[in-house]
Every structure is written in C-alpha cells, then in structure tokens.
Backbone and ligand atoms as CSV (ligand in chain L), in Angstrom:
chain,resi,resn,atom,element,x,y,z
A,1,UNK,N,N,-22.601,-38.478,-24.044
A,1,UNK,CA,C,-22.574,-37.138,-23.462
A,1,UNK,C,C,-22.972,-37.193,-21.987
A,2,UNK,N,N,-22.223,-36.139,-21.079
A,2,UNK,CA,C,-23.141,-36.062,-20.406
A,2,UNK,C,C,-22.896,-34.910,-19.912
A,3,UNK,N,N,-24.416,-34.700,-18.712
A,3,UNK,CA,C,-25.267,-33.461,-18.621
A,3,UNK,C,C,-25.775,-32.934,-17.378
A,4,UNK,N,N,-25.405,-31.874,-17.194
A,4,UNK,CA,C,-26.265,-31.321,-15.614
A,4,UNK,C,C,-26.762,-30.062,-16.032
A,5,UNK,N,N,-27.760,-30.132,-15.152
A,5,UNK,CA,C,-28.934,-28.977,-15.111
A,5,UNK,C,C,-28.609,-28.108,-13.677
A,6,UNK,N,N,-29.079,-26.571,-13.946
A,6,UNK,CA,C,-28.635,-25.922,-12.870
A,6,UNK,C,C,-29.630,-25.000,-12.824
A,7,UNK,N,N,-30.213,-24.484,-11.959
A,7,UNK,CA,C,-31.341,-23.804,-11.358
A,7,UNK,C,C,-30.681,-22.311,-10.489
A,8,UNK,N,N,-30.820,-21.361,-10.789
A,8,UNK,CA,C,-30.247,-19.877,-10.241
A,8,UNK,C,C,-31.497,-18.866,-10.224
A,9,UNK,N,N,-31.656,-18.243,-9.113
A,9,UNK,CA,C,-32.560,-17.114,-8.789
A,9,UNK,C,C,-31.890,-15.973,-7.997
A,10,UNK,N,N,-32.710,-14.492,-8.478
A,10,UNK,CA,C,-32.062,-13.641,-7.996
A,10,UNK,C,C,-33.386,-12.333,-7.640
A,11,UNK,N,N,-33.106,-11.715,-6.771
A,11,UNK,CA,C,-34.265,-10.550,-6.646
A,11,UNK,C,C,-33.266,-9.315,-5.946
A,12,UNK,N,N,-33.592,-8.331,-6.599
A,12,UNK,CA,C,-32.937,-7.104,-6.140
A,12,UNK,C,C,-33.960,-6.084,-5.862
A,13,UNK,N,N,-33.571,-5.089,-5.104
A,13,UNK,CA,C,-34.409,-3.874,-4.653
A,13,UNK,C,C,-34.386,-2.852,-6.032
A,14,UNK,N,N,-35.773,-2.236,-6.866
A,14,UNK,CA,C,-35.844,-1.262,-7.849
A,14,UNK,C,C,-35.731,0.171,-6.758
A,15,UNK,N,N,-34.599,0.929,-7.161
A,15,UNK,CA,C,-34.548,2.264,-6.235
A,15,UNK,C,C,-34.195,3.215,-7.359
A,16,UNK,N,N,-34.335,4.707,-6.970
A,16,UNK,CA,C,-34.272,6.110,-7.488
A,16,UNK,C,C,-32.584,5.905,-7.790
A,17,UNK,N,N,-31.989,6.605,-8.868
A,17,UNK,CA,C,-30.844,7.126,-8.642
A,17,UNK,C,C,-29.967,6.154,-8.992
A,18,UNK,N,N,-30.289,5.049,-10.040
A,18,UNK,CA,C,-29.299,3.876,-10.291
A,18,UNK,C,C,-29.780,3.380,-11.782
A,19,UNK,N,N,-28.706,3.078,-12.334
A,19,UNK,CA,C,-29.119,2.621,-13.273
A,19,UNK,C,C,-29.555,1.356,-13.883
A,20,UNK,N,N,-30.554,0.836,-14.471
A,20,UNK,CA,C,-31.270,-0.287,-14.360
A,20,UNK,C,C,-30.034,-1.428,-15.921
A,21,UNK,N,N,-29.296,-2.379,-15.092
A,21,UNK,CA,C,-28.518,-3.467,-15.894
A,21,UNK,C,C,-29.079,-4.470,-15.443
A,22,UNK,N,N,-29.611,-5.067,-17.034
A,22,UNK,CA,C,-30.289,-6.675,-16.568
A,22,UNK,C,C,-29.693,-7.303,-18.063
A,23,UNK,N,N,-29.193,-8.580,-17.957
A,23,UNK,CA,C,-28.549,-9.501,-18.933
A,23,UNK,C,C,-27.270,-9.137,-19.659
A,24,UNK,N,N,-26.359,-8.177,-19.115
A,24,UNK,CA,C,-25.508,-7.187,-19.217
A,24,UNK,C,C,-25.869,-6.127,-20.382
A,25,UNK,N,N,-26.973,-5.865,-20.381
A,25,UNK,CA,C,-27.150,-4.207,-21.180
A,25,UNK,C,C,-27.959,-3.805,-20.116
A,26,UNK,N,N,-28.121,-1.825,-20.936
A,26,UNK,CA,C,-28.261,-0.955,-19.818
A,26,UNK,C,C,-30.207,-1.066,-20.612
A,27,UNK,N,N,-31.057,-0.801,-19.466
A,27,UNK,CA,C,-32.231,-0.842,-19.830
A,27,UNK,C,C,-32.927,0.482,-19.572
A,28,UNK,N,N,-33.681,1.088,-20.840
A,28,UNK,CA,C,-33.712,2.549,-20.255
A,28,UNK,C,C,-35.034,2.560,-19.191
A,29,UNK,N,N,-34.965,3.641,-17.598
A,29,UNK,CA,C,-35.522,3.078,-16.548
A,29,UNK,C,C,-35.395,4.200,-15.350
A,30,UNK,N,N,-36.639,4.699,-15.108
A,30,UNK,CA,C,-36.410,5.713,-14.296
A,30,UNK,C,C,-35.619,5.151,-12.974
A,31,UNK,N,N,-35.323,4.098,-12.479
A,31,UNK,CA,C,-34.766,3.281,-11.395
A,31,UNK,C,C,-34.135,2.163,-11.663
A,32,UNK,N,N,-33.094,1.774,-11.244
A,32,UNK,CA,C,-32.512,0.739,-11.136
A,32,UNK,C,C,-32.182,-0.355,-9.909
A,33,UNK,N,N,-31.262,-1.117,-9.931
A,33,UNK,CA,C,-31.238,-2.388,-9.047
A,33,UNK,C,C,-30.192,-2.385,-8.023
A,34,UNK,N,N,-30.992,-2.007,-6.877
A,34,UNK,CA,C,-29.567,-1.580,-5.625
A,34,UNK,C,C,-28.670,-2.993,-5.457
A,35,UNK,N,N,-27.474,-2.615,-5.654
A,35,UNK,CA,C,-26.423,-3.900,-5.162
A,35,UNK,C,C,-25.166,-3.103,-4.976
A,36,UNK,N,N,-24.370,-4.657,-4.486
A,36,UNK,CA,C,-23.369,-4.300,-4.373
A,36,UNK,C,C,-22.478,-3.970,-5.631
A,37,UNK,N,N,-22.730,-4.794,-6.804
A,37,UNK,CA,C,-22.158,-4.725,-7.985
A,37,UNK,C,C,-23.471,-3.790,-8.726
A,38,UNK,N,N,-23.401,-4.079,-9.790
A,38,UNK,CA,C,-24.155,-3.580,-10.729
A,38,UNK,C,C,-26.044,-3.458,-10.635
A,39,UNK,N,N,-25.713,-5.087,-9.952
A,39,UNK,CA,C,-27.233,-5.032,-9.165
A,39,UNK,C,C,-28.096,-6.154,-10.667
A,40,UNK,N,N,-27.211,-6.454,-11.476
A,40,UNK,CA,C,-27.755,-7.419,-12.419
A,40,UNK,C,C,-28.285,-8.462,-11.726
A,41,UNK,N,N,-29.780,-8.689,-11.666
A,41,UNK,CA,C,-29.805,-9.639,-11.007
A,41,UNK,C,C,-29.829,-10.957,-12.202
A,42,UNK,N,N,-30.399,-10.536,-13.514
A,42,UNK,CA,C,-30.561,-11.755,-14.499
A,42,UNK,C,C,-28.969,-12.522,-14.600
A,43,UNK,N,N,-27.898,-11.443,-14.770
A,43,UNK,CA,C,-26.781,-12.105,-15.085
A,43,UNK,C,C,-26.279,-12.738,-13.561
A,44,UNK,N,N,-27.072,-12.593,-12.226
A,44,UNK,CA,C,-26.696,-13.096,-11.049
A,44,UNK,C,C,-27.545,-14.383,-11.046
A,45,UNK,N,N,-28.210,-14.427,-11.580
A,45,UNK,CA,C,-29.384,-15.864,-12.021
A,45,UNK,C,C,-28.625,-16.879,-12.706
A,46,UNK,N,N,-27.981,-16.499,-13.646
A,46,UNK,CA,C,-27.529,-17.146,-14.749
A,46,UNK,C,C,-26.263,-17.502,-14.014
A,47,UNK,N,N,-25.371,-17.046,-13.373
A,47,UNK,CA,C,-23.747,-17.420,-12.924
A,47,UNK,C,C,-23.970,-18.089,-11.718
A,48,UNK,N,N,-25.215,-18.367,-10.908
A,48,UNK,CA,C,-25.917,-18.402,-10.290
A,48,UNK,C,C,-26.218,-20.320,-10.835
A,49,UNK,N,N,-26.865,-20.536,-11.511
A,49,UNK,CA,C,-27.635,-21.614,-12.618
A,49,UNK,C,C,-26.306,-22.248,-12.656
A,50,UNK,N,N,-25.486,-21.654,-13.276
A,50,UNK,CA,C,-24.327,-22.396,-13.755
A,50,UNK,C,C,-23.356,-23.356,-12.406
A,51,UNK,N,N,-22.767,-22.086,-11.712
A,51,UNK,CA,C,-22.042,-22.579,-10.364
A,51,UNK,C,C,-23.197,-23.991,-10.251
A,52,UNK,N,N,-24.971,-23.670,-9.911
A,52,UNK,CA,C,-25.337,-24.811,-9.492
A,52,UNK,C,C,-25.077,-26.143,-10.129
A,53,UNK,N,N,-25.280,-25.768,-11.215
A,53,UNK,CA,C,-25.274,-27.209,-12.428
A,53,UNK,C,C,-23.797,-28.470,-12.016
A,54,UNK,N,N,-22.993,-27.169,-11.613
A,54,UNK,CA,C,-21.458,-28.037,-11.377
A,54,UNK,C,C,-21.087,-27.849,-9.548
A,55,UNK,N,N,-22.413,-28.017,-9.160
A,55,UNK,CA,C,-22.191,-27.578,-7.719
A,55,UNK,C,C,-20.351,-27.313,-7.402
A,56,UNK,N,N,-20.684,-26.212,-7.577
A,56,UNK,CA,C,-19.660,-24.820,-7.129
A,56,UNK,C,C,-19.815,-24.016,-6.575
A,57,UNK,N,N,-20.874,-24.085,-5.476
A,57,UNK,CA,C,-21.041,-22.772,-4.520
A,57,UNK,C,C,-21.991,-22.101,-5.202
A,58,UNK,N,N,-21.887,-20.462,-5.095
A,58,UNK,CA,C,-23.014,-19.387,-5.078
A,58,UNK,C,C,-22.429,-18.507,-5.884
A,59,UNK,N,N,-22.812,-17.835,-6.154
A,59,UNK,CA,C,-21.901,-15.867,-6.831
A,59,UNK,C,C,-21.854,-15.294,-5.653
A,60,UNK,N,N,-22.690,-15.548,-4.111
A,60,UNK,CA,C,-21.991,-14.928,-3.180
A,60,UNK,C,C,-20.312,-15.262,-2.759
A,61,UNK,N,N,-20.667,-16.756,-2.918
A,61,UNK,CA,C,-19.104,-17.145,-2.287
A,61,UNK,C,C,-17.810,-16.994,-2.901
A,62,UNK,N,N,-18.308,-16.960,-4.769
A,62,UNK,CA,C,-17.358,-16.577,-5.542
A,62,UNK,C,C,-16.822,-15.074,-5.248
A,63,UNK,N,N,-17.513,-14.223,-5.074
A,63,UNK,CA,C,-17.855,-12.707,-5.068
A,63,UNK,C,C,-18.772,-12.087,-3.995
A,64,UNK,N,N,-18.328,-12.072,-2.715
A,64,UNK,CA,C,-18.497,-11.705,-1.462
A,64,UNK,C,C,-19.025,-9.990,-1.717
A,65,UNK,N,N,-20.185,-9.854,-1.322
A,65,UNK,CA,C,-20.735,-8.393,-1.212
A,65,UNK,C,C,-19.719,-7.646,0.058
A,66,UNK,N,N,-18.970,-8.625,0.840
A,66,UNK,CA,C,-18.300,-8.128,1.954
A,66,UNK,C,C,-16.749,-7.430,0.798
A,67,UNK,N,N,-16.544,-7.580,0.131
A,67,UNK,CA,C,-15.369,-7.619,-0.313
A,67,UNK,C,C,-15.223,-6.161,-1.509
A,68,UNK,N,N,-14.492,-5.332,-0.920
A,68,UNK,CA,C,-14.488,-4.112,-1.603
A,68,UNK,C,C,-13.954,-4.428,-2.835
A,69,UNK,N,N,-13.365,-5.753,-3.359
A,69,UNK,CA,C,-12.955,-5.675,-4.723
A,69,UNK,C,C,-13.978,-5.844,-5.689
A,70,UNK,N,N,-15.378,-6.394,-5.516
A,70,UNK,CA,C,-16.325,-6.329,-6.309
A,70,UNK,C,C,-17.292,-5.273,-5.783
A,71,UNK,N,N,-17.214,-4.149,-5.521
A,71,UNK,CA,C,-18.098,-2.791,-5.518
A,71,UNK,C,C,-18.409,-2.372,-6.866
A,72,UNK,N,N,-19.305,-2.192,-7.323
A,72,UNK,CA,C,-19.665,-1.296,-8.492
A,72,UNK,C,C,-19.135,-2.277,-9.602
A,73,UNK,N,N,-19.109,-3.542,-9.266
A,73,UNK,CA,C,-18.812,-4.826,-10.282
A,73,UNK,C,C,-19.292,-4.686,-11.859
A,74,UNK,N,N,-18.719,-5.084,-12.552
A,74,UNK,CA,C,-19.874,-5.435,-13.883
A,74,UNK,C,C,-19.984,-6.952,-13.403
A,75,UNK,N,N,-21.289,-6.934,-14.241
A,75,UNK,CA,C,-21.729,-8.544,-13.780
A,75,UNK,C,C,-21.410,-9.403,-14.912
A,76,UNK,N,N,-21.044,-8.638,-15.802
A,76,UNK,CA,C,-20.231,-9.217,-16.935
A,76,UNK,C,C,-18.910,-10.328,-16.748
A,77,UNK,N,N,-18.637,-8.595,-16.173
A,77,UNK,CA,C,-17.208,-9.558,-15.822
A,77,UNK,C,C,-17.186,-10.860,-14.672
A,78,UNK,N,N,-18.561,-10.929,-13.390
A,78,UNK,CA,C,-18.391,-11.988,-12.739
A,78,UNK,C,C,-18.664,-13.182,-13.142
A,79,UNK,N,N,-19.368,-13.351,-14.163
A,79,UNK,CA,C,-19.868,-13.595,-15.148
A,79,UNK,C,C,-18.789,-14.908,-15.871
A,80,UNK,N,N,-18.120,-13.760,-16.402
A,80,UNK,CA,C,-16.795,-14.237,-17.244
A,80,UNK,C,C,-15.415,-14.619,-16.154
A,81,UNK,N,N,-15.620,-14.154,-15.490
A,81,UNK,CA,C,-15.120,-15.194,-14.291
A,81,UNK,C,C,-15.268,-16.491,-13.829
A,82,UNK,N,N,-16.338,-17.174,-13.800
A,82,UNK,CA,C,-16.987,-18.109,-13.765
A,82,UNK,C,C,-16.294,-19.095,-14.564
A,83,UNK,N,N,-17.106,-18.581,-15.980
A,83,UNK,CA,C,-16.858,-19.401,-17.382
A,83,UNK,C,C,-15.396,-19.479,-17.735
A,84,UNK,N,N,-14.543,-18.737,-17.240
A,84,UNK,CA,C,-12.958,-18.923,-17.548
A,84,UNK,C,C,-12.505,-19.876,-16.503
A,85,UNK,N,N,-13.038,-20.450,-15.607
A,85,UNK,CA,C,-12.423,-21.264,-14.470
A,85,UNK,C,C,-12.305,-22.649,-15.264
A,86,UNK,N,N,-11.472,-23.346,-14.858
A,86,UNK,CA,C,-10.440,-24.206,-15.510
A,86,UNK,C,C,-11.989,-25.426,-15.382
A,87,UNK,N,N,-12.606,-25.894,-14.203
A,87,UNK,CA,C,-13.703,-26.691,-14.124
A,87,UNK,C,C,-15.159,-26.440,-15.008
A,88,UNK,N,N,-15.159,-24.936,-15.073
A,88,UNK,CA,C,-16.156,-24.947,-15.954
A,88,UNK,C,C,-16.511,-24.702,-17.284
A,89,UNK,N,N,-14.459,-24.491,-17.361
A,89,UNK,CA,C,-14.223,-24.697,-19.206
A,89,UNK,C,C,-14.985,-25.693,-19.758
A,90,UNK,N,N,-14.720,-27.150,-18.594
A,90,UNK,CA,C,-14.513,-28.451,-19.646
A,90,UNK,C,C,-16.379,-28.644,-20.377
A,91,UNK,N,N,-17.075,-27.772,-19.721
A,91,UNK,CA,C,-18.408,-27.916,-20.253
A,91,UNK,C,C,-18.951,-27.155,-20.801
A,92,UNK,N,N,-19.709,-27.140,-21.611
A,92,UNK,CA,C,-20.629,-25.682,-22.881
A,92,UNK,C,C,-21.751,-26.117,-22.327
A,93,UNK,N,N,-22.579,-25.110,-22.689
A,93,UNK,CA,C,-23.979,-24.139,-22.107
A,93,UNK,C,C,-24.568,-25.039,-23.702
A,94,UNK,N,N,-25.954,-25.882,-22.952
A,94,UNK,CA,C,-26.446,-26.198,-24.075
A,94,UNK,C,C,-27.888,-25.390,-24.424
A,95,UNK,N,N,-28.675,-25.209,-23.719
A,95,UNK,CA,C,-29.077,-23.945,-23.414
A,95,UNK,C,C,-29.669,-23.004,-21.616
A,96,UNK,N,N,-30.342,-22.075,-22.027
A,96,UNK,CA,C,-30.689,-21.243,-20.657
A,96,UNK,C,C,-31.825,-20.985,-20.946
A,97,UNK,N,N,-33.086,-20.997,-20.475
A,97,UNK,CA,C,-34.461,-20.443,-19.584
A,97,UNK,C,C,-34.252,-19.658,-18.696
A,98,UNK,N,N,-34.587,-18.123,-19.036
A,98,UNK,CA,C,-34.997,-17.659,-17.852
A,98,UNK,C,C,-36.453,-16.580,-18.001
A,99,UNK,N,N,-36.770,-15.993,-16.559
A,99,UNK,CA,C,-37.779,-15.577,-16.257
A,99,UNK,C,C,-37.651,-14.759,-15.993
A,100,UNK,N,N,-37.751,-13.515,-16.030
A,100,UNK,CA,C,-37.536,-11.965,-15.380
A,100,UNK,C,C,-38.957,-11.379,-14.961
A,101,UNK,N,N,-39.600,-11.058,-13.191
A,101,UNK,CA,C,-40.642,-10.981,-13.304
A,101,UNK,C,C,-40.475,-9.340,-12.132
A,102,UNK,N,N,-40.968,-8.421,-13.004
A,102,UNK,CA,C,-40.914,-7.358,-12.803
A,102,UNK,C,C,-42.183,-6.532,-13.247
A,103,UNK,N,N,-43.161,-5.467,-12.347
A,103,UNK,CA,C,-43.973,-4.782,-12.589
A,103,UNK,C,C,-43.832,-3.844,-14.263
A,104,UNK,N,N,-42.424,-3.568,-13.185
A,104,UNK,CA,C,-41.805,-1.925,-14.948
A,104,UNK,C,C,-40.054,-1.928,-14.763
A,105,UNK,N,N,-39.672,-1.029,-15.706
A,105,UNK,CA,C,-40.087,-1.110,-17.173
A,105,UNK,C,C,-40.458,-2.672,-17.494
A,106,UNK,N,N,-41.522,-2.227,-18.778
A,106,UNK,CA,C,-41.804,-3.244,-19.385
A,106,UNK,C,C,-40.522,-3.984,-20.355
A,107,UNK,N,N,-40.455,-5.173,-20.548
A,107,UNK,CA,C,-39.210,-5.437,-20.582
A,107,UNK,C,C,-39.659,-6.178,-22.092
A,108,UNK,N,N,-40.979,-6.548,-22.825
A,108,UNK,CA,C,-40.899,-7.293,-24.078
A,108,UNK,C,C,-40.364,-6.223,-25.142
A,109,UNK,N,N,-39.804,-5.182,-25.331
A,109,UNK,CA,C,-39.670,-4.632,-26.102
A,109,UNK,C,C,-37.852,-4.632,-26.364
A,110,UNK,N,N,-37.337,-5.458,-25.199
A,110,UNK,CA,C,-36.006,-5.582,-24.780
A,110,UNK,C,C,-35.790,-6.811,-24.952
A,111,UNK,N,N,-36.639,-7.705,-25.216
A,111,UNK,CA,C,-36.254,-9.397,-25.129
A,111,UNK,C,C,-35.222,-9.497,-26.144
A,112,UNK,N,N,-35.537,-9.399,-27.694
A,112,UNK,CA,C,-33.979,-9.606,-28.751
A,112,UNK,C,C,-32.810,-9.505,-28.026
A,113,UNK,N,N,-32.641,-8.040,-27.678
A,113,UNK,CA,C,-31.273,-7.605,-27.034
A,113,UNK,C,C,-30.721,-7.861,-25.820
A,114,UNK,N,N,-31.997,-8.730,-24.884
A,114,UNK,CA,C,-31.433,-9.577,-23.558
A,114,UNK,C,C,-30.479,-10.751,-24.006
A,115,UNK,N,N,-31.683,-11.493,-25.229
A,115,UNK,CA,C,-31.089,-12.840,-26.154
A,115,UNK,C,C,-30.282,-12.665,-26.376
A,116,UNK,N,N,-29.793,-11.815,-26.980
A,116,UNK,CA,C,-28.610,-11.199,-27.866
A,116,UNK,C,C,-27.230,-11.170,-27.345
A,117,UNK,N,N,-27.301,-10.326,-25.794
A,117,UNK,CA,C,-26.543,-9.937,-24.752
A,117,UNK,C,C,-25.772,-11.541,-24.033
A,118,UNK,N,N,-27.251,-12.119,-23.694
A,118,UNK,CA,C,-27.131,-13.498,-23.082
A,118,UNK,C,C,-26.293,-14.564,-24.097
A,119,UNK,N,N,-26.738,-14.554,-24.874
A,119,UNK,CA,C,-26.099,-15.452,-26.145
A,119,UNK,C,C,-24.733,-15.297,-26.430
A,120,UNK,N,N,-24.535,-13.724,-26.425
A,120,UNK,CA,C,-22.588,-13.345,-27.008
A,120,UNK,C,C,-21.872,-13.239,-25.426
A,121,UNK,N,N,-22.711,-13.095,-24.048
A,121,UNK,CA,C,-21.595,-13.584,-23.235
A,121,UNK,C,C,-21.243,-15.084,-23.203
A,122,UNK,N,N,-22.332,-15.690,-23.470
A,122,UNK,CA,C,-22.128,-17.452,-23.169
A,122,UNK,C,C,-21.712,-18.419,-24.378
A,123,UNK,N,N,-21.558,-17.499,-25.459
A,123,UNK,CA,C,-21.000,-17.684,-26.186
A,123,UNK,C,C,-21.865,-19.178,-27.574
A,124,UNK,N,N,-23.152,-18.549,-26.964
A,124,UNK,CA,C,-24.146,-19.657,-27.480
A,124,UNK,C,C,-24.636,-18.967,-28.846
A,125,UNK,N,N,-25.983,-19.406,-29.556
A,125,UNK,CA,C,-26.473,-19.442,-30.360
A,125,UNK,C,C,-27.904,-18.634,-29.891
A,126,UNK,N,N,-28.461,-17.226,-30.979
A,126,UNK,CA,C,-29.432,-16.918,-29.614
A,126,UNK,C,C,-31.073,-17.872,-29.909
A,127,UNK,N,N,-30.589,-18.701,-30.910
A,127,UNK,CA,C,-31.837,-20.252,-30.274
A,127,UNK,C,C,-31.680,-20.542,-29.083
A,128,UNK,N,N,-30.304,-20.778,-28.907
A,128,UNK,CA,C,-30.119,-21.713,-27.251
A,128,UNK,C,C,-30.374,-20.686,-25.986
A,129,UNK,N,N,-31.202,-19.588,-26.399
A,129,UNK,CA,C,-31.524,-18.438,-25.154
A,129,UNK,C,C,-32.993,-17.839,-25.437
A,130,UNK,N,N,-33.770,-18.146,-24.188
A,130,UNK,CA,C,-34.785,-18.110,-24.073
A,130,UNK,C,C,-35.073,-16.801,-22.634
A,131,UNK,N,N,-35.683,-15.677,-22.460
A,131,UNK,CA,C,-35.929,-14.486,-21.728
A,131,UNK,C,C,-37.125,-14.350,-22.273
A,132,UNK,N,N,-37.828,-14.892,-20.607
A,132,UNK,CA,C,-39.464,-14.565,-20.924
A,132,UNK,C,C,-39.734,-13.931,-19.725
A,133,UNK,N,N,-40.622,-12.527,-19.723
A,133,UNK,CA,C,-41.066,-11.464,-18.888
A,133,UNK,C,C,-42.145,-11.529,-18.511
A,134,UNK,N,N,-42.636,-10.865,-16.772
A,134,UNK,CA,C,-44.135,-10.875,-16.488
A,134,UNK,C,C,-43.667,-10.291,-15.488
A,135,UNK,N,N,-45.258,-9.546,-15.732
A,135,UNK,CA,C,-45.778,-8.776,-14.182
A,135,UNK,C,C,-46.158,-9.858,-12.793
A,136,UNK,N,N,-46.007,-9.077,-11.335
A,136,UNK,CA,C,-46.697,-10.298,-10.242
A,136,UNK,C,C,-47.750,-9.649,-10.094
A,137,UNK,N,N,-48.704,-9.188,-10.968
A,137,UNK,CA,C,-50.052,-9.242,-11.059
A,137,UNK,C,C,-50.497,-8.536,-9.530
A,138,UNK,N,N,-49.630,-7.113,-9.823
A,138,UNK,CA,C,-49.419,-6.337,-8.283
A,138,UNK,C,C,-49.473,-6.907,-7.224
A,139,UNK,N,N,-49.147,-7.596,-7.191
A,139,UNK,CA,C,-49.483,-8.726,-5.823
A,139,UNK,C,C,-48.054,-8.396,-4.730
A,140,UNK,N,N,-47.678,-8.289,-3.924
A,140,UNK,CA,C,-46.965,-8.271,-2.400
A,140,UNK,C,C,-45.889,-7.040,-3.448
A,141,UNK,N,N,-44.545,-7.446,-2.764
A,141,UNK,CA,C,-43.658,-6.585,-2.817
A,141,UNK,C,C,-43.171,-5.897,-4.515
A,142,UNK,N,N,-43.049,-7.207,-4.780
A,142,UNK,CA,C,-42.578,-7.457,-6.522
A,142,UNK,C,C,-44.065,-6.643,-7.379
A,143,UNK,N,N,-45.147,-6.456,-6.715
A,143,UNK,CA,C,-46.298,-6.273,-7.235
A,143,UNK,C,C,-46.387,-4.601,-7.673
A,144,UNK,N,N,-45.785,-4.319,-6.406
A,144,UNK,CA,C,-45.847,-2.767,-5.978
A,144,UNK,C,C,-44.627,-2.374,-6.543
A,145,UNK,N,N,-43.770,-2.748,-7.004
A,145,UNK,CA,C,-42.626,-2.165,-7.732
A,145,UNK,C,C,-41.169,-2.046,-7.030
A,146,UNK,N,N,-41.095,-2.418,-5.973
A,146,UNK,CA,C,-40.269,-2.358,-4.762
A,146,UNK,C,C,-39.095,-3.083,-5.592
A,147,UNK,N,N,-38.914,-4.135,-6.434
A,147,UNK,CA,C,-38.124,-4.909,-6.745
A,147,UNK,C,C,-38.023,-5.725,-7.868
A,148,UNK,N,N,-37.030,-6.370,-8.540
A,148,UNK,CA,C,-37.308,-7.144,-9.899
A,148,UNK,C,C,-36.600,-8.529,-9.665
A,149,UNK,N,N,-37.109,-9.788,-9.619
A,149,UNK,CA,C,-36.345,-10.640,-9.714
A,149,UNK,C,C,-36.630,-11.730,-10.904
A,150,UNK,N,N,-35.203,-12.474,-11.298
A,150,UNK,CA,C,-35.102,-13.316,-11.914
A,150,UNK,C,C,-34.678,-15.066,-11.686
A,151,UNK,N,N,-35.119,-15.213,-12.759
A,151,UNK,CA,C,-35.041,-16.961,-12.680
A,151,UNK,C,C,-34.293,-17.412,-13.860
A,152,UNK,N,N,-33.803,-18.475,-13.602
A,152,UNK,CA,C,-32.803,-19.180,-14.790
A,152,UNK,C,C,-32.586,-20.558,-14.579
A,153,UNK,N,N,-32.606,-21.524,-15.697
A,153,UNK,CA,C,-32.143,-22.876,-15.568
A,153,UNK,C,C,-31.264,-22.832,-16.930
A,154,UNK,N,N,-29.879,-23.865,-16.637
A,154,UNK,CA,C,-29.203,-24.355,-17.561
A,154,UNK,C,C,-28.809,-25.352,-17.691
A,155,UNK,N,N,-28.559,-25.727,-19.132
A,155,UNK,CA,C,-28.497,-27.467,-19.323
A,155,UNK,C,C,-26.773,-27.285,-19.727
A,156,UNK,N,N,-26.040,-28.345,-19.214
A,156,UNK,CA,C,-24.709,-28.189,-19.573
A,156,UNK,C,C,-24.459,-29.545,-19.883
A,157,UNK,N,N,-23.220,-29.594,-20.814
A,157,UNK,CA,C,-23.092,-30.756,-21.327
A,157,UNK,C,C,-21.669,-30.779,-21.830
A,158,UNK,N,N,-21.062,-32.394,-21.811
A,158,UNK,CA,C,-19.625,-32.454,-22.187
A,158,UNK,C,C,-19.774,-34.247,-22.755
A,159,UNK,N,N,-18.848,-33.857,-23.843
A,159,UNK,CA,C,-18.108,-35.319,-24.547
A,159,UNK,C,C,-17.863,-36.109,-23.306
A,160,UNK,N,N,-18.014,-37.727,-23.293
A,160,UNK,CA,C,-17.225,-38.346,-22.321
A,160,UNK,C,C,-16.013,-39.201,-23.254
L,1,MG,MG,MG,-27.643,-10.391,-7.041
C-alpha cells in the first residue's frame, strides 16, 4: 500500500444574519460563518487536508473567492468536486481527525451528526471519522467569539 497524510486548516468570521454550516449540516446558531461560499470552514479543512495529502494546491485555487461562480457555494458540492477528480479517485480516505475550536454554539451535542455528515460525504465508515470540539479558553479573537476555526488531518491510501 501506499499512503499520504494531509494537514488542512480553516478559520472564518462568526457574524449576525447567516447561517451557521459546519461538516455540511446546518447547526442551530444565532450567527453564522461569513464567506464567500457557505462559510463551512470544517468542510474547507477537510478539502483542504485532502488537496494537501496529494499536493494539489488549496480550495482557494480550486475555487477562487474572486470568482462569481462559487458565491453562496455549498461546500458540499466543493467538496465533491475534489473527490470526483480523476487524480483523487485513484485514492480512498483511510481516515480524518479533526478539531473544531469555537467559543459557541456548543458543538458536543452535534458531534454524531458532524460524524455522520463527514462519513456519508467521504464515503467512509463513521469509525474512520473523528470531530473533536473546544473552547480557546476566551483567550484573543477565537476567545471572544469573533470566529470559529477548524483543523483536519487525513490519511489516504492506494493498492500499488
Ligand atoms: Mg474557508
């Protein structure tokens, strides 16, 4: 077999008037994640992780915030963009770690259905998906609520 590991991070602004999508479900949330797309930053972690693993660039370069065709994106679908590309067919997701570290909403009451979410886009097992949550212990920006960001590593692997 063999195997690459890929490392993806993401932080978005928490604002009034948007709705809060993290791991492609909707999270209930007086505020959500300003972007250009959806503002997912977990599923921007994860497509993010992956591109790295097979050094392929960024989700910026795939999907340019300059580019009016991904406005109001699902991150689903950039997502599934990714994973349909002919290079990153030839490999399966053996598993994903990630970290979501956000003041509020509190997010352990959402972990199953992140797993859940994460698992049936990647088409894994939800053993092979791991979403673990924390506060930054009010500390600087992330502390005060200003923002939520995430972390992700993935192990990929193919027959030789
Ligand atoms: Mg992003």
């Amino acid at each position: 077999m063999e195997f690459r590991i890929g490392q993806g991070y993401d932080i978005h602004r928490l604002v009034e008037g948007r709705e809060l999508w993290l791991g492609g479900i909707r999270i209930p949330s007086s505020r959500g994640l300003l972007g250009h797309s959806d503002g997912d930053a977990l599923l921007h972690a994860v497509t993010d992780a992956i591109l790295g693993a097979l050094s392929l660039g960024d989700i910026g370069m795939w999907f340019s915030d300059r580019d009016p065709r991904w406005a109001g994106a699902d991150s689903k679908d950039l997502l599934g963009r990714v994973l349909s590309d002919e290079r990153v067919r030839r490999w399966s997701v053996v598993n994903i770690d990630c970290t979501i570290v956000t003041e509020e909403p509190k997010l352990s009451p959402h972990r199953d259905a992140l797993v859940g979410s994460l698992a049936g886009l990647l088409g894994i097992s939800v053993e092979c998906v791991s979403v673990k949550s924390k506060t930054h212990e009010k500390l600087d920006s992330l502390g005060r609520g200003e923002a939520l960001e995430a972390h992700c590593i993935v192990l990929l692997s193919r027959g030789v």
